[in-house]
C-alpha positions in Angstrom: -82.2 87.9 18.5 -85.5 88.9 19.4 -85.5 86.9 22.3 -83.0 88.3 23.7 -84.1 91.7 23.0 -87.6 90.9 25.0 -85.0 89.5 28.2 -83.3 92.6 28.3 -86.4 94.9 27.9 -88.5 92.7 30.6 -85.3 92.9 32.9 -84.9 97.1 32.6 -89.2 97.1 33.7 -88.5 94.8 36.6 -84.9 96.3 37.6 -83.7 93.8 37.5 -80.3 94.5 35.6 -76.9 92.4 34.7 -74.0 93.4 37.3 -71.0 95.2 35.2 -67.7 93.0 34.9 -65.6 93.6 37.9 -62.4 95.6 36.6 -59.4 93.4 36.9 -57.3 94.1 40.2 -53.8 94.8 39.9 -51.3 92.8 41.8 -49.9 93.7 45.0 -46.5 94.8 44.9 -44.0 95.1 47.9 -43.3 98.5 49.2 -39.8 97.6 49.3 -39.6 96.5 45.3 -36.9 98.9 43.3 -38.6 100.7 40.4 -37.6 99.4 37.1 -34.9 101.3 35.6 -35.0 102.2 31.9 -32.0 103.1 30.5 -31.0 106.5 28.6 -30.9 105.1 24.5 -28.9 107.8 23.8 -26.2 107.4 26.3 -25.7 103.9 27.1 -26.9 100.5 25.7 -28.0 97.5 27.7 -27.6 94.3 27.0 -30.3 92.0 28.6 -28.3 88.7 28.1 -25.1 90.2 29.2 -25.7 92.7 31.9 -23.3 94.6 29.8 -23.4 98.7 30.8 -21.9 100.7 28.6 -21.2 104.9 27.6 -19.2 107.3 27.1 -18.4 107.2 31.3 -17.1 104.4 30.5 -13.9 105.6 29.6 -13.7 107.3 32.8 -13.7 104.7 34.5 -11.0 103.0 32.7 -7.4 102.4 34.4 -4.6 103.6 33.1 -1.2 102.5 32.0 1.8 104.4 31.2 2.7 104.8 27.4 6.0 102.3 27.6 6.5 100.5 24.0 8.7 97.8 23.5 11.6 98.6 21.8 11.7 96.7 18.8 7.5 97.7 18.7 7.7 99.7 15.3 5.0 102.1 16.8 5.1 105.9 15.0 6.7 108.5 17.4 3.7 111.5 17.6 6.8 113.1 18.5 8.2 113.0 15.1 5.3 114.0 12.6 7.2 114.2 9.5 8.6 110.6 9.4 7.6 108.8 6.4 5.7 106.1 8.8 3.9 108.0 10.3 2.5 110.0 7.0 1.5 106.9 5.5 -0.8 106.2 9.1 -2.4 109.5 8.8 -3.2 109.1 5.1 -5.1 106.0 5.4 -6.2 107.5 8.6 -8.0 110.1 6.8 -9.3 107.6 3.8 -11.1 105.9 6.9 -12.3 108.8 8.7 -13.6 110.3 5.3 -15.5 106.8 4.5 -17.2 107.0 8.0 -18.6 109.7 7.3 -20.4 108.1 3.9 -21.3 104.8 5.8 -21.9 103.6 9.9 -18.3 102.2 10.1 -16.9 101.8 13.4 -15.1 98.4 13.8 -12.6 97.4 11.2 -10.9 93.8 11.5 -7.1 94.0 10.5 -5.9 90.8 8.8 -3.5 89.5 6.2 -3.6 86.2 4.3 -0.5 84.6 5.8 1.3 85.1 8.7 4.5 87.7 8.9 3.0 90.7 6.6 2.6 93.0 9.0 -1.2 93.1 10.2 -0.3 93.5 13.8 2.2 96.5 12.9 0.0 98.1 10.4 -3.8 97.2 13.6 -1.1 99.1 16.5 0.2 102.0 14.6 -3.6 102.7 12.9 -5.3 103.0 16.2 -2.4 105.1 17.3 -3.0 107.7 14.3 -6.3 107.7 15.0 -6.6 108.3 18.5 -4.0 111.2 17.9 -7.4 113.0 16.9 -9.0 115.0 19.4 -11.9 113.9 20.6 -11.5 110.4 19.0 -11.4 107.5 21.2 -9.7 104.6 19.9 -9.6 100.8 21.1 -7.9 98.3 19.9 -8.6 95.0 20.6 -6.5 92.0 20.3 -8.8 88.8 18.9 -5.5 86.8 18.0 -5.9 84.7 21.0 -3.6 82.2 18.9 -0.6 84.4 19.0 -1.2 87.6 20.6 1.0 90.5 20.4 -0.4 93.8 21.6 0.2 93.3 25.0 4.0 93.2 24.3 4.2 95.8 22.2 2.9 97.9 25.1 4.2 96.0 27.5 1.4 95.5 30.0 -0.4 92.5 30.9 -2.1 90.1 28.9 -4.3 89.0 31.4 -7.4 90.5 32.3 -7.8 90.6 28.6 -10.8 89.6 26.1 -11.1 85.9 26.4 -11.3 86.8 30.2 -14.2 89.1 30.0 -16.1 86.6 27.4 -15.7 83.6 29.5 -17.3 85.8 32.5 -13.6 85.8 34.6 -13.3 89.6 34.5 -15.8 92.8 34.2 -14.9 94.6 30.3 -14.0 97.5 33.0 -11.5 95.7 34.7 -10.0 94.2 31.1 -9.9 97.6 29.0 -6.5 99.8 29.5 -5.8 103.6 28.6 -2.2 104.4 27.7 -1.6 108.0 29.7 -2.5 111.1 28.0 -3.9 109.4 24.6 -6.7 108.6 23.7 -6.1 105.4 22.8 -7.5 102.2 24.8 -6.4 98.8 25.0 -8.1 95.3 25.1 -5.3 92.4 25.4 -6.2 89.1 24.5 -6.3 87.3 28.1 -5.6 84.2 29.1 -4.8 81.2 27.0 -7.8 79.1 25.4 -8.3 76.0 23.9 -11.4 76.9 21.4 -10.5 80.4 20.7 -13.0 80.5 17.3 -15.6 78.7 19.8 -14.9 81.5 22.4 -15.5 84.3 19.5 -18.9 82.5 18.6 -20.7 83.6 21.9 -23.5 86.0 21.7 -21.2 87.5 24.0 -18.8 89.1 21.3 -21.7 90.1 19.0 -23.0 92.2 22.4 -19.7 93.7 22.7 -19.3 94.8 19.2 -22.6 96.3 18.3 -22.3 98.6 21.8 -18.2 99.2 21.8 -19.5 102.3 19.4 -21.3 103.8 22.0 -18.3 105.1 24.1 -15.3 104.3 21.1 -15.6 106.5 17.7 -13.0 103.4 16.4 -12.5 99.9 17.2 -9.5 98.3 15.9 -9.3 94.5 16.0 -5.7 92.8 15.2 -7.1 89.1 14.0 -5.3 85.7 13.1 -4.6 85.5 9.7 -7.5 84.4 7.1 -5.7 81.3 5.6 -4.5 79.9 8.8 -7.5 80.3 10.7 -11.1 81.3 10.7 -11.2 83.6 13.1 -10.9 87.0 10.8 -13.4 85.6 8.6 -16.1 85.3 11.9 -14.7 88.8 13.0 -15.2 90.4 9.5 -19.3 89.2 9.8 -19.5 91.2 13.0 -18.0 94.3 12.2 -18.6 97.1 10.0 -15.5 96.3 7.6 -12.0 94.5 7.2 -8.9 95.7 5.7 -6.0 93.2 4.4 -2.6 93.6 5.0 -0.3 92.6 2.2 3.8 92.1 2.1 5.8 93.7 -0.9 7.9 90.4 -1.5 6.4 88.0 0.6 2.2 87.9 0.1 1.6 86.0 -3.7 -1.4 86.9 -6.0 -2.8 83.7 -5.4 -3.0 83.9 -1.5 -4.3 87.4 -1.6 -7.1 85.9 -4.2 -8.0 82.3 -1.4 -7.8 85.1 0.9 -10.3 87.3 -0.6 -13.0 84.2 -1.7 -12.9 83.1 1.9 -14.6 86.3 3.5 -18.3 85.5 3.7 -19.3 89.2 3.4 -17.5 91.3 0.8 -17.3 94.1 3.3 -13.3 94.9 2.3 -13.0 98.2 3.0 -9.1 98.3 1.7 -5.5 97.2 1.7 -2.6 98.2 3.0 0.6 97.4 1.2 3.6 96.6 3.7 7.0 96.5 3.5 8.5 99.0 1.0 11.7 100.0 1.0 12.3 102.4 3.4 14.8 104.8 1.2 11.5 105.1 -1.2 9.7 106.5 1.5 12.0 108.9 3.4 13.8 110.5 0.3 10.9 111.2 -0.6 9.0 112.9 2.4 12.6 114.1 3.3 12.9 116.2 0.2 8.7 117.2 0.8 9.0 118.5 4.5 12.8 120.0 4.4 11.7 122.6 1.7 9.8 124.1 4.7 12.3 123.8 7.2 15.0 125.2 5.3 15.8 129.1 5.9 15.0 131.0 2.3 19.0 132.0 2.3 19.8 128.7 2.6 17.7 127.2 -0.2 18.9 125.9 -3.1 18.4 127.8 -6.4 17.4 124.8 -8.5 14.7 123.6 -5.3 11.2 123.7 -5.9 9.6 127.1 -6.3 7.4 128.3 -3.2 4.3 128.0 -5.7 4.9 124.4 -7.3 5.5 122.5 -3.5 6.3 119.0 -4.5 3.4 116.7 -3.2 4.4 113.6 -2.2 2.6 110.5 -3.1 0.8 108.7 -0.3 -0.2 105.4 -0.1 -1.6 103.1 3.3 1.9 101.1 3.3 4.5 100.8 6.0 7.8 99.4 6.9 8.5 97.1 9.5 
């Protein structure tokens, strides 16, 4: 060390001194390069493997269909409040809308353990209560590419639709439909594939459901049945929850049990039980909700009193 001291000492007498490090030069850049872009985190999300866009302008951007069920569709009329139906939509409506507030849920996978209960009806008429909500976007989504269904129920096309969007046919923008004066939105399935669970894999459909959130308060997805296929059970890993539907009659203890075992996240947010008997239900919201619409000379004298109303009980269950 000394040495070296004695060098630098002799070389400050003589003036002769060590040239500084030249400061590394930047590298040119063409006048006519775009600025990079960064994009508003609060707003919109970017995907850097998909390209994928998307805010709440994207619902502006969204066509729209006219609200034209099929007839044998089974949706709720908004029209008609006080059918039993559409109570029991709005009560497990609420039980969901109370539970977001506890926990991040935004996507919940509708399934059933066999085919025929009623996952389909009870998926349509859900996002249909919620999107009766102001200020509550609501897409459904139809990930049955097996057997899809939602497009008929609302008669419009199935194709642009998800499978088209995943496979890179079709822009989401292009595949997404508003029914008129709702706020409820529409993905159909799409096209016919061969490898529908192979389609769901893609990094593609993890994209889309981690940023759907950003412009939908609720995404409903309507999935193949978890003992026929594993579809649901890939589905319930990527969103926030699932709920099972179960038929009065129809769905056995056993089934619901395989059913349960072969989710590989507990992350059951509920069930809904389907098919009661649909006297049950309207005598009793019929008896509830004409105590109110009956004139006080007309009433009864051995009807309820105006301070004991008789509550009805609710329960997420619906007829088909």
């Amino acid at each position: 060390m000394s040495r070296v001291h004695d060098a630098l000492r002799r070389a400050e007498q003589t003036g002769v001194v060590p040239p500084a490090p030249a400061a590394p030069v930047a590298p040119s850049v063409p006048l006519d390069t775009p600025p990079l872009r960064l994009a508003n985190t609060v707003h919109t999300a970017v995907s850097l493997s998909t390209g994928l866009l998307l805010g709440p302008e994207f619902l502006s951007r969204v066509a729209q269909v006219p609200f034209a069920p099929s007839p044998d569709s089974h949706l709720v009329d908004g029209a008609k409040p006080h059918e039993a139906p559409a109570e029991e939509f709005r009560t497990l409506r609420t039980r969901l809308n109370h539970l977001q507030t506890q926990q991040p849920i935004h996507s919940v996978v509708i399934t059933s353990p066999s085919p025929a209960e009623g996952k389909s009806f009870a998926a349509v008429n859900l996002a249909l209560a919620e999107s009766q909500l102001e200020g509550n976007p609501t897409l459904l989504v139809d990930c049955d590419f097996r057997r899809p269904v939602v497009h008929n129920l609302f008669q419009v096309e199935r194709s642009p639709g998800l499978t088209d969007y995943l496979t890179g046919k079709a822009s989401l923008e292009d595949c997404v439909k508003r029914i008129a004066n709702t706020n409820l939105f529409i993905l159909p399935a799409g096209e016919a594939v061969i490898n529908p669970l192979e389609l769901l894999n893609l990094k593609e459909m993890k994209y889309l459901l981690d940023q759907l959130p950003r412009a939908f308060n609720w995404i409903i997805l309507d999935s193949p049945p978890l003992l026929f296929a594993a579809d649901a059970n890939l589905l319930s890993t990527l969103s926030s929850g699932a709920v099972l539907v179960v038929r009065i009659g129809t769905t056995t203890i056993d089934s619901v049990t395989r059913a349960m075992q072969s989710l590989c996240h507990n992350n059951v947010l509920g069930t809904i039980v389907n098919g009661a008997r649909r006297g049950e239900l309207y005598s009793k919201y019929t008896y509830y909700h004409s105590y109110y619409y009956t004139k006080p000379d007309e009433a009864k004298p051995d009807e309820t009193k105006p301070d004991e109303p008789a509550v009805a009980e609710t329960t997420p269950s619906g007829t088909a």
